[in-house]
N, C-alpha and C positions, 0 to 999 in steps of 0.2 A: 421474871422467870424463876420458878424454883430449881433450890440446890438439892441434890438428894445424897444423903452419907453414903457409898458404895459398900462401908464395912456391916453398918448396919444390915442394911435390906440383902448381903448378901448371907449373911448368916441366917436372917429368912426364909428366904429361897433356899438354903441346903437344910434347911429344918423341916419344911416343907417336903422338898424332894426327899428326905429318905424317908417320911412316909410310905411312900410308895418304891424305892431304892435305898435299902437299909444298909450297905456296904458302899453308898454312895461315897462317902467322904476317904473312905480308904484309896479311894481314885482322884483323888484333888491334891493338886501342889497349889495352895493358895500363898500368894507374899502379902500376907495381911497389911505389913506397913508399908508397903507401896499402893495404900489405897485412901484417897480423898474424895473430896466431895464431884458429882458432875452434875451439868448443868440438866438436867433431866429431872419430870415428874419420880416421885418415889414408885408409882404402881409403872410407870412404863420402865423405869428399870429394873421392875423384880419384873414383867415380863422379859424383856431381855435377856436377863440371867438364867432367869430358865431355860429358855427356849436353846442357848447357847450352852449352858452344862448340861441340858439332858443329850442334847443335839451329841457332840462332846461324848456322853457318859455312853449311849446306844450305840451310835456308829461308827465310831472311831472303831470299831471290832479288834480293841489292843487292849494286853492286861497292862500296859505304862499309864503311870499319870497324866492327867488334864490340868496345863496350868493357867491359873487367873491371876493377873494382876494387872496392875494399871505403869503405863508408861508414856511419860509428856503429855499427860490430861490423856491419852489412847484408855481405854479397855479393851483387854486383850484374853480373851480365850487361843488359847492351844493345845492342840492334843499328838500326840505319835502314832497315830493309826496308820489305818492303810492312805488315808489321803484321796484327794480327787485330779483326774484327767484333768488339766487346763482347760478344756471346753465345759467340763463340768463345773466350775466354779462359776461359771456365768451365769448355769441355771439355779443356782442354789435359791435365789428367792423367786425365781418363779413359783404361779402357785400350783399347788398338787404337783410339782415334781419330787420323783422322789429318786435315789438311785437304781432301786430296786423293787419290786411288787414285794418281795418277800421283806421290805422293812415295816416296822409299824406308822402310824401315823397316817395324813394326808396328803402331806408334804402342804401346809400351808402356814408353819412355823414361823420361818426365815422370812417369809414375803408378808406378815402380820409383821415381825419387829423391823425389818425395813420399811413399812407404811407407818409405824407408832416415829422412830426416829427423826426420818422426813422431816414430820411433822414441827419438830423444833431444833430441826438446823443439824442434825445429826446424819451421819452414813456409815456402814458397815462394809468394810471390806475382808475376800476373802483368797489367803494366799498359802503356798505349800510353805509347810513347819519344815526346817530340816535339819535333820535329815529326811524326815518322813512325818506325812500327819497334815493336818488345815487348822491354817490361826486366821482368827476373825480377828477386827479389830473393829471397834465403834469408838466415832472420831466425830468432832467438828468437821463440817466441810470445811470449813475455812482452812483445818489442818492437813485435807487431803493430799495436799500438792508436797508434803514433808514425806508422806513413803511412795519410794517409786517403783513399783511392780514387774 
């Protein structure tokens, strides 16, 4: 199985993204040194990361920071936004769900990097930040049973 550096490939992906999101990092609390290697391809986890900071950077509809860092092998996105309903976090990787007609996208994000994950022993969960806001976490399954919801 490859290792992939998260510090590398995430500077990447935010290199990448302000391409397109030039104020993008003014929005990031990243804990550099709390970041190591995980056990994932490098291109599925610069999907991830994307998909998780744009996610993150659009919707969260908050001017607070998006924080990334890793906790007990976790990767963890969190934001302060407005957050989702309990029911709505169930749908979040269905595909073509979206909140709203008025967001951009497909809504087929979240249910691409939950199929990339799968794939090699990995799961994303997603739970209210609080005070306010949704933190994802991508975890070994194996680790699933350590956060309890």
């Amino acid at each position: 199985m490859e290792f992939s550096d998260v510090t590398h490939t995430l500077q990447q992906v935010i290199s990448d993204l302000e391409q397109k999101y030039p104020d993008l990092s003014e929005h990031l609390n990243i804990d550099w040194g709390s970041f190591s290697t995980i056990n994932l391809p490098k291109a599925v986890l610069a999907v991830v990361l994307k998909n998780l900071i744009e996610n993150a950077f659009l919707h969260a509809q908050s001017t607070t920071l998006t924080q990334v860092y890793m906790e007990n092998n976790t990767l963890v996105i969190a934001d302060n936004g407005q957050g989702l309903a309990d029911d709505e976090l169930d749908l979040l990787t269905q595909r073509f769900w979206r909140k709203s007609s008025k967001n951009d996208g497909y809504g087929l994000g979240l249910s691409l990097v939950k199929l990339l994950i799968e794939k090699y022993m990995f799961t994303i969960l997603f739970t209210h930040n609080k005070p306010s806001g949704l933190k994802v976490m991508v975890l070994k399954k194996e680790n699933h049973n350590r956060y309890t919801l």
